[in-house]
KERO-987209 format. One line per field, with one value per residue (C-alpha): y, x negated, z negated; residue number from 0; residue in three letters. Coordinates in Angstrom, 2 decimals. Each point is the difference from the previous one (the first is absolute). Layout:
N
Y: [Y:...]
X: [X:...]
Z: [Z:...]
i: [NUM:...]
aa: [ALA:...]
***
This chain:
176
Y: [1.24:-3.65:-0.08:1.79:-2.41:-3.22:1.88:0.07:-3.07:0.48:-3.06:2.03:2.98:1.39:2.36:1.53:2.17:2.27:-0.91:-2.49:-2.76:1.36:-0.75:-3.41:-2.24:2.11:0.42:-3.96:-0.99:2.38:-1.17:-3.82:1.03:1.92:-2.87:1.76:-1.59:2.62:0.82:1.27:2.80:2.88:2.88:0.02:2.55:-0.19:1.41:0.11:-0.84:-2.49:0.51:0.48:2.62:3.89:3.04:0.46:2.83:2.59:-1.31:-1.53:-3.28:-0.39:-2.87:-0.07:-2.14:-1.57:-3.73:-2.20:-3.57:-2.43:-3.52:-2.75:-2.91:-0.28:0.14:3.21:1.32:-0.93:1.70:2.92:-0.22:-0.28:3.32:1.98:-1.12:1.35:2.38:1.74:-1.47:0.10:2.48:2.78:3.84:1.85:-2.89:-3.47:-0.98:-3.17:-0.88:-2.17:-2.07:-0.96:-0.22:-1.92:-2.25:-0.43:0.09:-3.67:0.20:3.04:2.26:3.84:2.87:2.79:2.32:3.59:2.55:-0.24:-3.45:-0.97:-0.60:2.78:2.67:-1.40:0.28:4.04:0.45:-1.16:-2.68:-2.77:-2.74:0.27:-0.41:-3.19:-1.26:-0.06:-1.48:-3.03:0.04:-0.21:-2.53:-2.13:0.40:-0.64:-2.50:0.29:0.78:1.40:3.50:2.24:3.46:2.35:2.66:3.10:2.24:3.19:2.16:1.48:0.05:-0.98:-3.21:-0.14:-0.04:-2.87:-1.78:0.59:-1.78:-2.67:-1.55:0.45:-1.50:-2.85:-1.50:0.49:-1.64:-2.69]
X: [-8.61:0.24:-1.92:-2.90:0.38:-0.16:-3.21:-1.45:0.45:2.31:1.92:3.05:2.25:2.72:2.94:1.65:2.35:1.69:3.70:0.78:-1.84:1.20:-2.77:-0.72:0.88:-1.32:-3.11:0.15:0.11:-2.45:-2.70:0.40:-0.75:-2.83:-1.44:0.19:2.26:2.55:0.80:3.43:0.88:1.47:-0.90:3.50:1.31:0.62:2.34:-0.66:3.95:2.47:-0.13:3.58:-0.65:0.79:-0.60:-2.45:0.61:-0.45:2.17:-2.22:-1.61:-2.59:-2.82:-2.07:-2.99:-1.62:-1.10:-1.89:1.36:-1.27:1.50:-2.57:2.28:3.46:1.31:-1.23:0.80:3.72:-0.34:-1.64:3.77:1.63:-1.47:0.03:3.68:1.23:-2.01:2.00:3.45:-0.02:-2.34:-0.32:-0.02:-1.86:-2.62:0.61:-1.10:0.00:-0.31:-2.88:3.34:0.23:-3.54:-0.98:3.05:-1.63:-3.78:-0.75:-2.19:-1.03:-3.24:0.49:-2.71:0.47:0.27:-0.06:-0.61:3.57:0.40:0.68:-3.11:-2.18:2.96:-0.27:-4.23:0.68:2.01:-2.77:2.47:-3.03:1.56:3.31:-1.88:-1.92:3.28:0.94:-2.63:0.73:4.19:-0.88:-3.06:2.42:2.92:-2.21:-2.22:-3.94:-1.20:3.14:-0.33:-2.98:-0.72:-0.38:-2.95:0.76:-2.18:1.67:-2.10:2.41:-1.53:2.63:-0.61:-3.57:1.34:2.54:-2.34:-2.50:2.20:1.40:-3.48:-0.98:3.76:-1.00:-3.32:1.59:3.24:-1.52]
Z: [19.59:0.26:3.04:-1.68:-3.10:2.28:1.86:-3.58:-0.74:-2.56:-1.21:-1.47:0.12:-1.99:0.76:-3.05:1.24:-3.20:-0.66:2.58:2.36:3.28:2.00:-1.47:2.80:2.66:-1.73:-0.89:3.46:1.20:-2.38:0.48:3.93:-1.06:-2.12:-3.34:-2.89:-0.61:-3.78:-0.74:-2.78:-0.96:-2.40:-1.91:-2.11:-3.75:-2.14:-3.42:-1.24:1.86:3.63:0.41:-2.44:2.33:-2.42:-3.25:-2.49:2.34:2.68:2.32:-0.38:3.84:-0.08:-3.08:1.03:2.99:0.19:2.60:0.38:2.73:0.94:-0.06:0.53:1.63:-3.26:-0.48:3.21:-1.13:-2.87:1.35:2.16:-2.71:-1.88:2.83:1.24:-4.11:0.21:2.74:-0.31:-3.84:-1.39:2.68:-1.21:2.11:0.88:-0.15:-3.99:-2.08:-2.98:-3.03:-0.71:4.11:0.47:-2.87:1.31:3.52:-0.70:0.99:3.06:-0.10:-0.62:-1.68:0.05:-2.28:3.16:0.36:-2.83:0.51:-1.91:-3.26:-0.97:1.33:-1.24:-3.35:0.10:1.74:-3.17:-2.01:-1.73:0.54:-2.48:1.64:3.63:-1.65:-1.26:3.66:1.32:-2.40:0.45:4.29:-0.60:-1.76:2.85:2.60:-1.57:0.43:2.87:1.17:-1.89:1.56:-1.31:3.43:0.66:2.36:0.67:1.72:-1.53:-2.20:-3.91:-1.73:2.02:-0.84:-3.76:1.06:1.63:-3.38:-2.00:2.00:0.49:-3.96:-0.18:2.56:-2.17:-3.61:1.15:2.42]
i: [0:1:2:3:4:5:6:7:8:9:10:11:12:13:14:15:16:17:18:19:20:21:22:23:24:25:26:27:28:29:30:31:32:33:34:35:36:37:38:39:40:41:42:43:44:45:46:47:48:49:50:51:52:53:54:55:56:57:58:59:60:61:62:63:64:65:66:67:68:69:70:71:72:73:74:75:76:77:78:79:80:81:82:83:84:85:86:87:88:89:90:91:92:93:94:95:96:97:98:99:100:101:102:103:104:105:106:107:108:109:110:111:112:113:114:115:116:117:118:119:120:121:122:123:124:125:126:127:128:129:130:131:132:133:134:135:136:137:138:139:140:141:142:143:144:145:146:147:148:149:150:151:152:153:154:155:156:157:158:159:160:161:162:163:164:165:166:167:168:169:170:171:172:173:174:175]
aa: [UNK:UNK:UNK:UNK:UNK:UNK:UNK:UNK:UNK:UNK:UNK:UNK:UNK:UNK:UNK:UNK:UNK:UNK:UNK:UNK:UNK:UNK:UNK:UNK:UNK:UNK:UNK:UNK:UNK:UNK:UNK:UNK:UNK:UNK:UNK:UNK:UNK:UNK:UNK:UNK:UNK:UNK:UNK:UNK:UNK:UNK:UNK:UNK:UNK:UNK:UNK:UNK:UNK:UNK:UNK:UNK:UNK:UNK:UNK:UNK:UNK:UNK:UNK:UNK:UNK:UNK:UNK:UNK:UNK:UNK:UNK:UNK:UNK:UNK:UNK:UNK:UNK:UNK:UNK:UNK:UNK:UNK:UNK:UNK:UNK:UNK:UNK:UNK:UNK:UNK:UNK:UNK:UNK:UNK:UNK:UNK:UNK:UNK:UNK:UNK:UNK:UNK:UNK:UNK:UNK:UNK:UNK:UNK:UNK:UNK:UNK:UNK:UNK:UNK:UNK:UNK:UNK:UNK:UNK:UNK:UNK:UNK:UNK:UNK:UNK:UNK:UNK:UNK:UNK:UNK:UNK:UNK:UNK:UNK:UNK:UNK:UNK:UNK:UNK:UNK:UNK:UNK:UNK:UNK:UNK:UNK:UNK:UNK:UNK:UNK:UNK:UNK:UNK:UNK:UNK:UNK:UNK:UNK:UNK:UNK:UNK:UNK:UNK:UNK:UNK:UNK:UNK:UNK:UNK:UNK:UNK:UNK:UNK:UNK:UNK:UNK]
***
């Protein structure tokens, strides 16, 4: 892939592996050779409680949400570390999970997405709870400071996505 993106021209690339940055360095080293600046991230997982939290009500608590950070400093690619390192050492139940308290905590450096119809955001928009999802939008915006927030289109063509996708873009110009 990163040959075709330096063929294109392209100045940048990201790997976002889910759960874990395995292939960072590899894929670091392998860009700088290929003349494209390498972005670092990771599409974490969520849990809506305390990560160190391992059963709900009904006995069993997986990953809740899905969330796309990228480093764009080295202080964000040592937080990114950081997230990732709790995430399996301190929250793991069946996938590696942090937490809004450990995130907010390490956010400095960093750039979020909303991700997946997986993530907070879209679930909440699926479940048709739009002034919760807005509320979001302004609790990350004001985490990751402006410009450090961005609200992601997918289009798989799946239509709940197309509805996702609806409202993150009316979302987008009312909320600036």
């Amino acid at each position: 892939m990163l040959k075709a993106v330096a063929e294109l021209k392209q100045p940048a690339f990201a790997i976002t592996d889910h759960g874990n940055m395995f292939g960072a360095v590899e894929f670091y080293k392998t860009a700088m050779k290929a003349g494209v600046k390498p972005i670092i991230g990771c599409e974490v997982y969520m849990t809506r409680g305390a990560m160190t939290d391992r059963a709900s009500a009904d006995g069993i608590r997986e990953t809740d949400y899905h969330l796309l950070l990228l480093a764009k400093d080295t202080e964000g690619y040592k937080n990114l570390i950081k997230l990732v390192s709790a995430a399996h050492i301190d929250g793991f139940y069946y996938k590696p999970r942090i937490d809004k308290e450990l995130l907010f905590k390490h956010s400095k450096g960093l750039v979020c997405s909303t991700a997946c119809l997986k993530g907070e955001i879209p679930s909440a928009i699926t479940k048709g709870m739009i002034n919760e999802a807005r509320q979001l939008m302004g609790q990350y915006n004001e985490v990751f400071g402006a410009g450090n927030f961005y609200l992601e289109l997918q289009d798989h063509d799946i239509e709940e996505q197309y509805k996702v996708n609806e409202e993150l873009v009316k979302a987008s110009k009312d909320l600036n």
